[in-house]
C-alpha positions in Angstrom: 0.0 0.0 0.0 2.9 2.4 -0.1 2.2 4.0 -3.5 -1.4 4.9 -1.9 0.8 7.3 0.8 3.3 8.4 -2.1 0.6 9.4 -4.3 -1.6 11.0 -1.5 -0.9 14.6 -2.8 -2.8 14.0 -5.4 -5.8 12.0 -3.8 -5.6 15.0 -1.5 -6.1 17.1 -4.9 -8.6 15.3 -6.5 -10.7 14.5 -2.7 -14.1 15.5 -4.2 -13.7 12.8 -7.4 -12.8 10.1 -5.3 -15.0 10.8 -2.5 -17.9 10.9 -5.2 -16.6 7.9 -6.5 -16.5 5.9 -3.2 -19.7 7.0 -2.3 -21.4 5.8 -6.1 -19.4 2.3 -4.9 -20.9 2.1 -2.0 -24.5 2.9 -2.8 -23.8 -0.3 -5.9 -22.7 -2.6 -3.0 -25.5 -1.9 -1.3 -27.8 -2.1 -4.3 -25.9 -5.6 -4.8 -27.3 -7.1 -1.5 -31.0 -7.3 -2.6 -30.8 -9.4 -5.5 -29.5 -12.4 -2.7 -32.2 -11.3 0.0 -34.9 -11.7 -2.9 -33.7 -14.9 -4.3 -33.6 -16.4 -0.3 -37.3 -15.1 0.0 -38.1 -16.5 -3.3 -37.3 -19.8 -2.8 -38.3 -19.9 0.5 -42.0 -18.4 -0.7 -41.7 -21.7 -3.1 -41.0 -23.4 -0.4 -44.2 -22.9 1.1 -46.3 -22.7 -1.3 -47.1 -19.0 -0.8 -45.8 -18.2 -4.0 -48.6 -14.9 -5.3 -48.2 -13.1 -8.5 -48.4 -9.4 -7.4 -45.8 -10.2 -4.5 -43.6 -11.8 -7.4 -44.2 -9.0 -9.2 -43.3 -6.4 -6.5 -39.7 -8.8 -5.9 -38.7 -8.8 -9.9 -39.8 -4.9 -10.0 -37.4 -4.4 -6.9 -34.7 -6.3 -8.8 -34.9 -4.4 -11.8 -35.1 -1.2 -9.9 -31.8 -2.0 -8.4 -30.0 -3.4 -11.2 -31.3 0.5 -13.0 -30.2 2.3 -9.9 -26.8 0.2 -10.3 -25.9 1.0 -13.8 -26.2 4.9 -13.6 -23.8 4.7 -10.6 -21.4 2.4 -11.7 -21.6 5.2 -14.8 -20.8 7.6 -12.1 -17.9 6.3 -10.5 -16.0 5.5 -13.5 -16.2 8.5 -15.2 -15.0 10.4 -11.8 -12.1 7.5 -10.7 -11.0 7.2 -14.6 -11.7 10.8 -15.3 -9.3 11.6 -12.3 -6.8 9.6 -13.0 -5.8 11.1 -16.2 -5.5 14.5 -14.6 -2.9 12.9 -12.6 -1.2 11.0 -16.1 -1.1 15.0 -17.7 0.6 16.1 -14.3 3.5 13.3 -14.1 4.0 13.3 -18.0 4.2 17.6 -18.0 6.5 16.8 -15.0 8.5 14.5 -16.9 8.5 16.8 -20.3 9.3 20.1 -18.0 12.0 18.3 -16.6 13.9 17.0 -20.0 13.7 20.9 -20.7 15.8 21.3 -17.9 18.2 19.0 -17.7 21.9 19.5 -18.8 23.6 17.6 -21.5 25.3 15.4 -19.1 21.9 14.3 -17.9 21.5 12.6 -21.4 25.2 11.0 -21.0 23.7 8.9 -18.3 20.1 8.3 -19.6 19.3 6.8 -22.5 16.3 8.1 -24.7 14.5 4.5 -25.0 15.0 4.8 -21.4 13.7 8.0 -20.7 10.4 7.1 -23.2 10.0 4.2 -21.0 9.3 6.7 -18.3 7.1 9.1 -19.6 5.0 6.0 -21.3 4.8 2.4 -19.6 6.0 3.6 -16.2 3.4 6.8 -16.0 0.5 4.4 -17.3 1.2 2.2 -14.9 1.0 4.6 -11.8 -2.2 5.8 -13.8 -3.6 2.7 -13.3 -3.0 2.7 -9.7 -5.4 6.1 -9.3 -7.9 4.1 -11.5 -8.4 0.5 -11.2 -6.4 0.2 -8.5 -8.7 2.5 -6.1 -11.8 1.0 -8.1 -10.6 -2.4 -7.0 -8.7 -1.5 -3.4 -12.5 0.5 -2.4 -14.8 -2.5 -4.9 -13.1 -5.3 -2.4 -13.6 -3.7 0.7 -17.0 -2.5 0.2 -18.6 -5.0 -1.6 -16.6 -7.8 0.6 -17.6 -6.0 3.7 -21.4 -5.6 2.3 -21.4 -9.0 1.7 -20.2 -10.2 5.1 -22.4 -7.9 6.9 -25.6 -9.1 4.9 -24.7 -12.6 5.4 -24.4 -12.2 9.4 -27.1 -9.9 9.3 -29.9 -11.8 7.0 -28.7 -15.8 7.4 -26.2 -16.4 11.1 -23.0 -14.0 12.4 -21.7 -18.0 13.7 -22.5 -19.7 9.7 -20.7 -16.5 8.3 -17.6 -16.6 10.8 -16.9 -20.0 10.1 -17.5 -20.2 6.5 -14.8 -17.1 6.6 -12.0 -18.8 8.3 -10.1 -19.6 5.4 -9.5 -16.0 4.3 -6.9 -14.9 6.8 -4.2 -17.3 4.6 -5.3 -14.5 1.9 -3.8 -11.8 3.6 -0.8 -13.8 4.4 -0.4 -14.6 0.7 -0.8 -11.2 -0.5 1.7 -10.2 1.8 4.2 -12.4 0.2 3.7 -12.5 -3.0 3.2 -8.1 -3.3 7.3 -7.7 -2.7 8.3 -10.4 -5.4 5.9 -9.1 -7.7 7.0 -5.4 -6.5 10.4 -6.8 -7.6 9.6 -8.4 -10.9 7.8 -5.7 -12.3 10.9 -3.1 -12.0 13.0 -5.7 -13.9 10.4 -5.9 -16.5 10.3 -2.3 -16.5 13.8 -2.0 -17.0 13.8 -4.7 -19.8 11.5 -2.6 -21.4 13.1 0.2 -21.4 16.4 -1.0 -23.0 14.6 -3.2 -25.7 12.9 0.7 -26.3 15.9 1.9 -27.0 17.5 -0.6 -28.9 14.6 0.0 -31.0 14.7 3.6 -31.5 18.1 3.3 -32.1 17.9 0.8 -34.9 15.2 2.5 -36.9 17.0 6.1 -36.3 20.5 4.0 -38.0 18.6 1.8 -40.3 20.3 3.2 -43.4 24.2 2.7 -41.8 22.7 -0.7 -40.6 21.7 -1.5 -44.5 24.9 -0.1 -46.2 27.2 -2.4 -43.8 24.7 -5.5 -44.6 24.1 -6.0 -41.0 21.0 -7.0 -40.7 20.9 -10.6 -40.0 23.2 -9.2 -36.5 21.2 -6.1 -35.8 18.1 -8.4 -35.8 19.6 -10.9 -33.6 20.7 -7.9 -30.8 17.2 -7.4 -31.0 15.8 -10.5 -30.3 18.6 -11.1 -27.5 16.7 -7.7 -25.9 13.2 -8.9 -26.7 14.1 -12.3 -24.7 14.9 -10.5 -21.9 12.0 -8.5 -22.0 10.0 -12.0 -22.4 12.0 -13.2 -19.2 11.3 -10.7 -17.1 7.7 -10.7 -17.7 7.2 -14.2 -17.5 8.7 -13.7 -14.2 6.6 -11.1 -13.4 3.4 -13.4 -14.3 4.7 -16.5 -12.6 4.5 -14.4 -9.2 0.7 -12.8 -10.3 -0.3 -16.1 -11.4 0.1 -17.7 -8.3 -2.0 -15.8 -6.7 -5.4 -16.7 -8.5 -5.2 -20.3 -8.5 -4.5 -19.9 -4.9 -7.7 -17.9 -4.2 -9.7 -20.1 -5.7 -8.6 -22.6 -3.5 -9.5 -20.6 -0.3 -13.2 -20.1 -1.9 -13.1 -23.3 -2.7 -12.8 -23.9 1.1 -15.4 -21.7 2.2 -18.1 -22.8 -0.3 -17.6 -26.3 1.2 -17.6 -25.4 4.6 -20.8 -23.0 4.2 -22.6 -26.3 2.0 -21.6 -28.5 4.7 -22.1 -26.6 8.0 -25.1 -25.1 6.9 -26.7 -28.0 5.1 -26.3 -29.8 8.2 -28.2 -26.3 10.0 -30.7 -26.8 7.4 -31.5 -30.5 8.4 -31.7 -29.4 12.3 -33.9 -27.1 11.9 -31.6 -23.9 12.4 -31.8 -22.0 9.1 -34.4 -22.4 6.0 -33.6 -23.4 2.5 -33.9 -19.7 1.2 -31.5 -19.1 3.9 -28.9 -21.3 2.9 -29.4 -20.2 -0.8 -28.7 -16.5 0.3 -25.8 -17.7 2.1 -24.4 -19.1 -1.0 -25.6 -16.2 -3.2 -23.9 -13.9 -1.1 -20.1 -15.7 -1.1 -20.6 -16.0 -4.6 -20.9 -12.4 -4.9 -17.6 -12.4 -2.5 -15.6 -14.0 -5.4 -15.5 -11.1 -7.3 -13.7 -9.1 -4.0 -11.1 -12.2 -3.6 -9.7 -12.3 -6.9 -9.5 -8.2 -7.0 -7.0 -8.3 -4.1 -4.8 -10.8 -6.3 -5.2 -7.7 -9.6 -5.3 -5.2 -6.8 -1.5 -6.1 -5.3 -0.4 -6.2 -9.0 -1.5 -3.2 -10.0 -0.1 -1.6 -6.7 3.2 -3.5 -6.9 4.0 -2.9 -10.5 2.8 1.2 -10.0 4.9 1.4 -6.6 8.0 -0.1 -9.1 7.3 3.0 -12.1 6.6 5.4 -9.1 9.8 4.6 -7.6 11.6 5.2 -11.2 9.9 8.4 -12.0 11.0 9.6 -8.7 14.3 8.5 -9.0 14.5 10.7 -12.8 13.1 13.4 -10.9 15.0 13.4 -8.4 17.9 14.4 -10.9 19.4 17.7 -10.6 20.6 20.0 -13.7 24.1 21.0 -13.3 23.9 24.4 -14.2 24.3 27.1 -11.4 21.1 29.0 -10.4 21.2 32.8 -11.2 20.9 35.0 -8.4 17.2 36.8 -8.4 16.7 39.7 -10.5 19.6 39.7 -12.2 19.2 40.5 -16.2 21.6 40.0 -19.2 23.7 42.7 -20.5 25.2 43.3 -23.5 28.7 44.5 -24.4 31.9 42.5 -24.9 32.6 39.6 -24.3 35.9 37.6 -22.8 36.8 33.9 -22.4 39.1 32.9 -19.6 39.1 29.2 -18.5 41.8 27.6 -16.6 40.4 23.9 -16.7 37.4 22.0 -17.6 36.9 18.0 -18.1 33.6 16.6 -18.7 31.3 15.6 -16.0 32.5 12.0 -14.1 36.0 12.4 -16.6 39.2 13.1 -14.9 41.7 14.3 -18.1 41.3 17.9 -19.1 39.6 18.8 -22.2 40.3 22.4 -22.1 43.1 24.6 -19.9 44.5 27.9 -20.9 42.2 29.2 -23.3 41.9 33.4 -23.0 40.6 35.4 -26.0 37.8 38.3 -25.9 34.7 38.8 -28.1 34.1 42.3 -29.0 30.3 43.4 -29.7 30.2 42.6 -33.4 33.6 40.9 -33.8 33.7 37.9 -36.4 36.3 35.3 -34.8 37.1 31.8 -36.6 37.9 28.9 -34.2 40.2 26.2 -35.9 42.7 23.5 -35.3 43.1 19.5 -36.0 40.3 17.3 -35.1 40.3 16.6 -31.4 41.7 20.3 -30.6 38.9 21.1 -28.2 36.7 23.4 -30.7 33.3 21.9 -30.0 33.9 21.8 -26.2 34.5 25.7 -26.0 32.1 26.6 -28.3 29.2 24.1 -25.6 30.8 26.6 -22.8 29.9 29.8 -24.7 26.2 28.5 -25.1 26.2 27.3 -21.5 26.1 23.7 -22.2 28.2 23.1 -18.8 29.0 25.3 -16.0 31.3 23.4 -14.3 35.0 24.7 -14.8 37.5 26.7 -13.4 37.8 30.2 -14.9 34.9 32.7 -16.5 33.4 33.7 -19.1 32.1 37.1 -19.1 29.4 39.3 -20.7 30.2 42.8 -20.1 32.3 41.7 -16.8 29.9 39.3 -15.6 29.9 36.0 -15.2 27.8 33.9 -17.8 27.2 31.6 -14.8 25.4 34.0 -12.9 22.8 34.7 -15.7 19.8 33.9 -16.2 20.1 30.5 -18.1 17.1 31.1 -19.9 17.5 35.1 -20.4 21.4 34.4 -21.8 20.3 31.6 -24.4 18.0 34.1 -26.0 20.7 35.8 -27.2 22.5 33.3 -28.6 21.9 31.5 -31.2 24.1 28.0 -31.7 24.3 25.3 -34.6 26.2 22.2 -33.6 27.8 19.8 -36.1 25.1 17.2 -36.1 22.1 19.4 -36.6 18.7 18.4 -35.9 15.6 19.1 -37.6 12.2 18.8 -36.6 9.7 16.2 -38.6 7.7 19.2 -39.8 7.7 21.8 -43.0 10.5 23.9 -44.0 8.9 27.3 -42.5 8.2 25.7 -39.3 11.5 24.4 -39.2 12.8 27.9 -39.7 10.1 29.8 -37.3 11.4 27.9 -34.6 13.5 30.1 -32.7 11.4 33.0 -33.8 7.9 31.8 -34.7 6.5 35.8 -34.8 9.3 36.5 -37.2 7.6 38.1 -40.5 7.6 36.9 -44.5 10.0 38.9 -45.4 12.3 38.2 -43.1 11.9 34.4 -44.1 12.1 35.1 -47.3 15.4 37.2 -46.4 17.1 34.3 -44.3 16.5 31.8 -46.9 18.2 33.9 -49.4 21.2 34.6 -46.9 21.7 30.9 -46.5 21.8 29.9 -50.2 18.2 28.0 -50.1 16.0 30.4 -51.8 15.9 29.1 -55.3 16.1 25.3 -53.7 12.9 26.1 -51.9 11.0 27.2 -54.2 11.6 24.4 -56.7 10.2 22.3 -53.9 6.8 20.5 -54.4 5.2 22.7 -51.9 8.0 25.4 -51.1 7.9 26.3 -47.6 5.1 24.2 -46.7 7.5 21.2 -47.5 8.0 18.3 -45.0 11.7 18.0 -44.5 10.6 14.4 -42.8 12.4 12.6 -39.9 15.5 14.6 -39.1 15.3 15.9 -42.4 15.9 12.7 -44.2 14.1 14.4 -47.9 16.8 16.6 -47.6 20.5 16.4 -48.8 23.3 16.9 -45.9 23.9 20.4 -47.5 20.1 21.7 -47.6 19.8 20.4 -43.7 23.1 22.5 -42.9 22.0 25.6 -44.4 18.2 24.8 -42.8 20.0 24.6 -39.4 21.5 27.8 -39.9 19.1 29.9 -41.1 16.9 28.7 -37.7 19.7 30.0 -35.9 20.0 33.4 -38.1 16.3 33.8 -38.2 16.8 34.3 -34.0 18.7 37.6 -34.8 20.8 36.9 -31.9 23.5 38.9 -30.3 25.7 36.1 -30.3 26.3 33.2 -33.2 28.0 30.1 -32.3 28.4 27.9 -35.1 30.5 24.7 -35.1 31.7 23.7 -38.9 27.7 24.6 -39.9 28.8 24.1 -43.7 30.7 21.6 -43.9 28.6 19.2 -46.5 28.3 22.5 -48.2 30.4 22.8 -51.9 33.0 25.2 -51.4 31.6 27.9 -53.6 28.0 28.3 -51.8 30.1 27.9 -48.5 32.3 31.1 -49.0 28.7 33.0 -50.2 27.0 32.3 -46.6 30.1 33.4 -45.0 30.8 36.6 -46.7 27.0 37.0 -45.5 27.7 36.5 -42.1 30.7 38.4 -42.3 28.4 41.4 -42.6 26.2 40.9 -39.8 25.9 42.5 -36.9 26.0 40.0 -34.5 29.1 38.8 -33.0 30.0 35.5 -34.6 32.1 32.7 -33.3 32.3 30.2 -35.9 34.4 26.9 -35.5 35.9 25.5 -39.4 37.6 23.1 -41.3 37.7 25.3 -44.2 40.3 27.8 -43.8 40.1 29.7 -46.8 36.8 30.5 -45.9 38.0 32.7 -42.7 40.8 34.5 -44.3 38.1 37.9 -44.0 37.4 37.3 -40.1 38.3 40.1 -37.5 40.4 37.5 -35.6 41.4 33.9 -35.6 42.2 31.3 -32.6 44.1 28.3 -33.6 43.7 25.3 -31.0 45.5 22.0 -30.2 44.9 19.5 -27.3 42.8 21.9 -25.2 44.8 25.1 -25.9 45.0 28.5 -27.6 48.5 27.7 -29.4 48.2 30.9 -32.0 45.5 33.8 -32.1 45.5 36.7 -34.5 44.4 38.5 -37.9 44.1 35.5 -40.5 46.6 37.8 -42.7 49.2 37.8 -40.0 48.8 34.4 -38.9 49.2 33.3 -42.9 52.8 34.6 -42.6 54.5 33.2 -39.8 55.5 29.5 -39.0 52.6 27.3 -36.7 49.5 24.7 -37.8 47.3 27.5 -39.4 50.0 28.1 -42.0 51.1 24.8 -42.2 47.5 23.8 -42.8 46.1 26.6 -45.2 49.4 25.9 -47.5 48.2 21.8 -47.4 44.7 22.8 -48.5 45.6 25.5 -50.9 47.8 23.2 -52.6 45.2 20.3 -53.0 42.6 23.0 -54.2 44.6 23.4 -57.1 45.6 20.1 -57.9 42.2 19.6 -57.7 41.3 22.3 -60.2 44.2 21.4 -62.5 42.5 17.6 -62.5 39.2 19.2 -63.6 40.5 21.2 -66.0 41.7 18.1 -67.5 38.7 16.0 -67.3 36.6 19.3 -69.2 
């Protein structure tokens, strides 16, 4: 009964539904115990030979008149125990979406995203179910049980109904039992369930690397190992739930014998009538019903208590960002980058140490170096991506950390290397950081990012479905999509990390002399140096350091890796125009 207390907030929330509910339950189980008392008097009547035709009459009338009376409340409580519990589904699953908003990148290190569905789907349904069927079927048992037990001491013998109850203590004992190793069973299945999820997901987002490698015979056999599992645990699971039924029928079993023999035997001495007897019977039959809801009954609870648990424990979490200070606001002005160390959360080995370099208002600064330099990592700093290193980054002399997170990201606007893009149109996909932006400047974005002519030639031109992560795109048009999302934010601050890079040469240099002439300040991270020869300033970085920063111009002309570099890809330009002149 523990997930009863953990979820008593919202019982406590929703008192009036449940209290209406309970109320419509007991006014059926009470309903209930006239059918039985008619049917003793019936028989009994017959008996006799006293049967009349207006009393019969008046006896079916009363049935039907509570069988009526039972089906508009049984309307009633379900539509206020059901009805409630889905308030309390759209609270935990808001909960659980509010909190992904949240959370820091590092929080998605350490969680999976099958995982995390698992969650906010199978787990929340399950402790749905508890505020539904499981207070139906807790409040059903005891009120239709203790109806039962009541009517049978009260119309037919308190001794017959004690005895013929003795059995159902080694009930209790067995629900006690069995509720911890199904509590148990359930979280495995849970967990099952949540790592076949993300297999899954995982397989259908890779499907096309998974078909040009001709692994599909092993991709499908990982996924059977994981649907085994899942099979395992739940069979499991079941073994424990299925004990309990055949069990309770074996206590009923028990009591219908004792009540036929104990109060046959009344019957013959003279103790209790026929009709009695048949009431007595009518009325355990109808505690069947109450027996076999305490098996579903620990289920449910048991498997809810397990997905409780696990939303908690997700909750629980903690984003790693430092909180602002109250009433603190963002200003603008330069900015400056000073960090002595940072390493990624639970990673011991630096990433990044000694990096200094300021960002004037408006300055356009070009981030480069060899693969593994550290460019990504600093540019995940600037948009606040982690907190957690020693140094600062400032904004006009303050600390970035003791912004606002959501004020500071407002003003900047960031495209990663692996861009993302939402299974919706083209102009939705654009609108996103800036859904009140107008046509023109659409229309004025998609020309700055090379895309204007390729939209329009589109079967529906911005009402286009780009599709899941923009697979009717080309790796090119998705690039330039990204960006001009991020453009269309008319940010203070543009962080781009290599944003063209399955962009041809010639259309690359074209966005970049565009964004060149902006008035934003623009840190942009490359592998294409010619395109940054025009940039106010340029910081060259290897293994976690600033090893040369200056005018691209002066940094062209003396000895180090940008030199080095530009020279390499200069010369293989060439050769490769001298090859194509060839070919034409």
């Amino acid at each position: 009964m523990a997930i009863l207390k953990q979820l008593g907030w919202f019982f406590r929330q929703q008192w009036r539904q449940y209290l209406g509910g309970v109320v419509a339950l007991i006014l059926v189980a009470i309903c209930n115990v006239i059918p039985a008392r008619i049917i003793g008097n019936v028989v009994d009547a017959i008996s006799a030979h006293r049967v009349v035709l207006g009393w019969l009459l008046v006896q079916i009338g009363i049935m039907v008149s509570a069988a009526l009376i039972q089906y508009f409340l049984r309307f009633a409580w379900q539509k206020l125990l059901y009805g409630s519990s889905y308030v309390l589904e759209r609270q935990l699953r808001s909960q659980l979406f509010h909190h992904f908003m949240v959370m820091d990148p590092s929080f998605y290190q350490r969680w999976r995203t099958g995982d995390l569905m698992a969650h906010a789907t199978n787990d929340v349904e399950a402790v749905r179910e508890v505020a539904s069927y499981g207070i139906l079927t807790l409040a059903d048992s005891v009120i239709t049980g203790g109806s039962m037990i009541i009517a049978m001491g009260a119309f037919v013998s308190w001794r017959l109904t004690v005895i013929t109850l003795l059995p159902l203590p080694l009930l209790v004992v067995l629900s006690h039992h069995l509720g911890n190793k199904i509590h148990d069973a359930y979280g495995r299945a849970q967990q099952a369930f949540g790592r076949l999820n993300n297999k899954t997901q995982e397989s259908i987002s890779g499907i096309k690397v998974v078909q040009s490698l001709g692994e599909e015979e092993a991709d499908l056999a990982d996924f059977h190992h994981y649907v085994q599992q899942v099979l395992h645990t739940n069979l499991r699971a079941y073994f424990w739930d299925a004990l309990f039924s055949p069990a309770t029928t074996l206590i009923m079993g028990m009591a219908y014998i004792i009540a036929i023999g104990v109060g046959g035997w009344a019957v013959g001495q003279g103790q209790l009538s026929v009709g009695q007897l048949v009431t007595m019977i009518t009325y355990l039959g109808e505690l069947v019903w109450p027996l076999f809801a305490i098996g579903t009954l620990f289920n449910t609870l048991e498997r809810g208590r397990a997905s409780y648990d696990r939303i908690n424990a997700l909750l629980a979490e903690k984003p790693a960002w430092l909180p602002a200070p109250a009433g603190v606001s963002v200003p603008t002005g330069n900015m400056a980058v000073a960090i002595d160390h940072f390493s990624y959360p639970e990673e011991k080995d630096d990433v990044l140490h000694d990096v200094r370099f300021k960002i004037p208002a408006g300055a356009k600064i070009g981030l480069v170096g060899p693969t593994g330099s550290g460019k990504s990592t600093l540019l995940r700093l600037l948009v606040r991506d982690f907190d957690h290193y020693q140094g600062k980054i400032s904004v006009a002399g303050q600390d970035i950390r003791q912004l606002p997170l959501e004020g500071y990201r407002q003003r900047v606007a960031y495209v990663p290397q692996n861009s993302f893009l939402f299974s919706t149109t083209v102009e939705r996909n654009l609108r996103f950081g800036n859904p009140a932006a107008s046509t023109q400047r659409l229309h004025q974005v998609t020309a700055a990012v090379a895309m204007a002519d390729e939209v329009t030639a589109m079967p529906e031109q911005y009402q286009t479905m780009v599709g899941q992560d923009g697979t009717n795109l080309s790796g090119g048009q998705k690039q330039r999509l990204a960006l001009g999302r991020a453009l269309m934010k008319d940010a203070q601050l543009l962080v781009l990390d290599d944003p063209l890079s399955a962009v041809d040469a010639e259309t690359a240099e074209q966005i970049e002399q565009r964004l060149e002439q902006g008035r934003q300040s623009l840190v942009m991270a490359t592998s294409r140096l010619s395109t940054v020869s025009q940039l106010d300033w340029l910081i060259v970085m290897e293994k976690g350091t600033i090893t040369e920063q200056g005018k691209p111009a002066a940094l062209a002309n003396q000895p180090g890796w940008y030199r080095d570099t530009l020279q390499e890809q200069l010369r293989r330009k060439r050769l490769e125009d001298d090859l194509n002149g060839q070919t034409d």
